[in-house]
C-alpha positions in Angstrom: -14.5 162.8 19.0 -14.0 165.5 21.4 -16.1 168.2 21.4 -15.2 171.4 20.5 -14.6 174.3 22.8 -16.8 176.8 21.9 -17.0 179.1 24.6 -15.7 180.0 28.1 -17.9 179.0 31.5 -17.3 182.4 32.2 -18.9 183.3 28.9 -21.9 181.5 29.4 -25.0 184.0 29.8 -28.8 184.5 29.1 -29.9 186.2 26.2 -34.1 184.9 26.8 -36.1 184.8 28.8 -37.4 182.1 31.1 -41.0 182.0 29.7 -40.2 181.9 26.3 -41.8 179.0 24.7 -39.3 175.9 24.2 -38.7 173.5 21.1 -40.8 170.9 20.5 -38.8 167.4 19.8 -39.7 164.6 17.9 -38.6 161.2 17.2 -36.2 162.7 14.3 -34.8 165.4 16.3 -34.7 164.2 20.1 -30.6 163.3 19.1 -29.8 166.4 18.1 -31.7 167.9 21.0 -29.7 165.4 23.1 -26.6 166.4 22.1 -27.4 170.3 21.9 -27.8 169.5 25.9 -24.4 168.2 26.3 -22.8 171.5 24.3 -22.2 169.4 21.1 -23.3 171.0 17.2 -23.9 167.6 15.6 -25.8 168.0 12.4 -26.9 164.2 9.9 -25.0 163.1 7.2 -26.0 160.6 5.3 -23.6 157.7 4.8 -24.2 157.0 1.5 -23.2 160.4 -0.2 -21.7 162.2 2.5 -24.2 164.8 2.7 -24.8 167.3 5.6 -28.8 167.7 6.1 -31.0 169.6 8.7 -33.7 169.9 9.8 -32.8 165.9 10.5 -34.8 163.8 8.8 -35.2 160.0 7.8 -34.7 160.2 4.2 -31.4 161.9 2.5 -33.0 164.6 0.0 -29.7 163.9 -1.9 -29.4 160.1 -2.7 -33.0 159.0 -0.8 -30.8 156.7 1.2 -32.0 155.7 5.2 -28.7 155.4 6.2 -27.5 158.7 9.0 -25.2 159.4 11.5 -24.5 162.1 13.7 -21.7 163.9 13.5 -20.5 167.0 15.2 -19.0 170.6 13.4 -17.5 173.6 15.6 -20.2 176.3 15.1 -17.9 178.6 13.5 -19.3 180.2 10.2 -20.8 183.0 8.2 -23.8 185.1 8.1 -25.8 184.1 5.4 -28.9 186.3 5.6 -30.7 188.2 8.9 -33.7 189.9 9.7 -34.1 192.6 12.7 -36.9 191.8 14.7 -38.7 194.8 16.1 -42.1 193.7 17.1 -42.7 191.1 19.9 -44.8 188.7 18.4 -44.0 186.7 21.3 -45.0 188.7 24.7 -42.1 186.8 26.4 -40.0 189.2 23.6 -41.3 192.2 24.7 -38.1 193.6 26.3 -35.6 191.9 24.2 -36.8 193.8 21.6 -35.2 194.8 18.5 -33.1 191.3 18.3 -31.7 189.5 15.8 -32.7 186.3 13.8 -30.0 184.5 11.1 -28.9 181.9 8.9 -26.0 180.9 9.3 -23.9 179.1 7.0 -21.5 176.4 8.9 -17.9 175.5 8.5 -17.4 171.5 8.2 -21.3 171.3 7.0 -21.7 172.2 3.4 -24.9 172.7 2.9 -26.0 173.2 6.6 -28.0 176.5 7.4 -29.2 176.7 11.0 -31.6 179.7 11.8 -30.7 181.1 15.2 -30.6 184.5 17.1 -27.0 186.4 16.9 -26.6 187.7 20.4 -24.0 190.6 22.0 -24.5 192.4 18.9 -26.2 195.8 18.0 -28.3 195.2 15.6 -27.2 197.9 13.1 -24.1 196.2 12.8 -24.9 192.8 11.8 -23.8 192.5 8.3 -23.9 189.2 5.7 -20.6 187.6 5.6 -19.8 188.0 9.1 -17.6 185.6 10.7 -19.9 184.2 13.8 -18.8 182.0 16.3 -21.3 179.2 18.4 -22.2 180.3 22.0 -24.9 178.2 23.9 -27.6 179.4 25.8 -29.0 176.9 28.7 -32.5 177.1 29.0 -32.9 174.4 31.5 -30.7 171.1 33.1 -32.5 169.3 30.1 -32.3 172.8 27.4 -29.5 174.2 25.9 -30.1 176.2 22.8 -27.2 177.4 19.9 -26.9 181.0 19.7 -24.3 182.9 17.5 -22.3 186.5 18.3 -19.5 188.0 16.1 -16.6 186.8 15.7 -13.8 188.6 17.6 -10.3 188.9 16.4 -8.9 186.5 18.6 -10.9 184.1 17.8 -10.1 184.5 13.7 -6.4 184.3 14.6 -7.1 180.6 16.9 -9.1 179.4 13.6 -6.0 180.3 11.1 -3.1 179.4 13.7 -1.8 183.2 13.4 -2.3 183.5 17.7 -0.1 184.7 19.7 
């Protein structure tokens, strides 16, 4: 499968700061840190019942089955609740401050809720039920983190086939 265009080079930006402390992987999520890396939104599903799951995990919470595979969803979806951070309790924060933290709900993943920052986005506008769209942030040749900002127009029209 291809992957998805989610963004433009020329869209591609910072929104963190170097010495903001990284993820930690593990043996269950090294793939999907992998493929974050390589610009890809890959998410488990179990084979036996088809479900979406994340955080990944070895077990399906839905049938108990062992059985996973990867498999890789657009990043476009929905705000499904937010908070407004306003106090840096990370000192690396300090200047990025207020920001904004989500859930957001995925198209292609039922089930799928992936906490991230929304970025380009003033904070008093951020509203549940927003249409969001994937952007990546690279944090390193090794890094690359999933970030969300609004939706813009154009992007709605691409996603229902009304573009000029």
């Amino acid at each position: 499968m291809s992957a998805p265009v989610t963004e433009q080079a020329s869209e591609r930006r910072r929104w963190f700061p170097d010495t903001m402390p990284m993820p930690a992987a593990n043996s269950e999520t090294i793939g999907w840190w992998e493929e974050a890396a390589r610009h890809r939104l890959v998410f488990q599903r179990c084979i036996s019942c088809a479900q979406f799951r994340h955080p990944p995990g070895p077990v399906c919470p839905q049938c108990r089955s062992s059985e996973a595979r990867w498999e890789e969803v657009a990043g476009d979806g929905v705000v499904f609740t937010y908070t407004v951070v306003r106090q840096a309790f990370v000192s690396a924060l300090a200047d990025r401050l207020p920001y904004v933290v989500a859930a957001i709900d995925l198209d292609g993943a039922a089930g799928v809720r992936l906490v991230s920052n929304l970025v380009d986005v003033d904070p008093a506008e951020v509203q549940i039920g927003s249409r969001v769209k994937l952007v990546w942030e690279d944090m390193g040749p090794a890094l690359a983190v999933p970030r969300f900002r609004p939706a813009r127009e154009s992007d709605r029209a691409r996603a229902t086939g009304t573009a000029r």
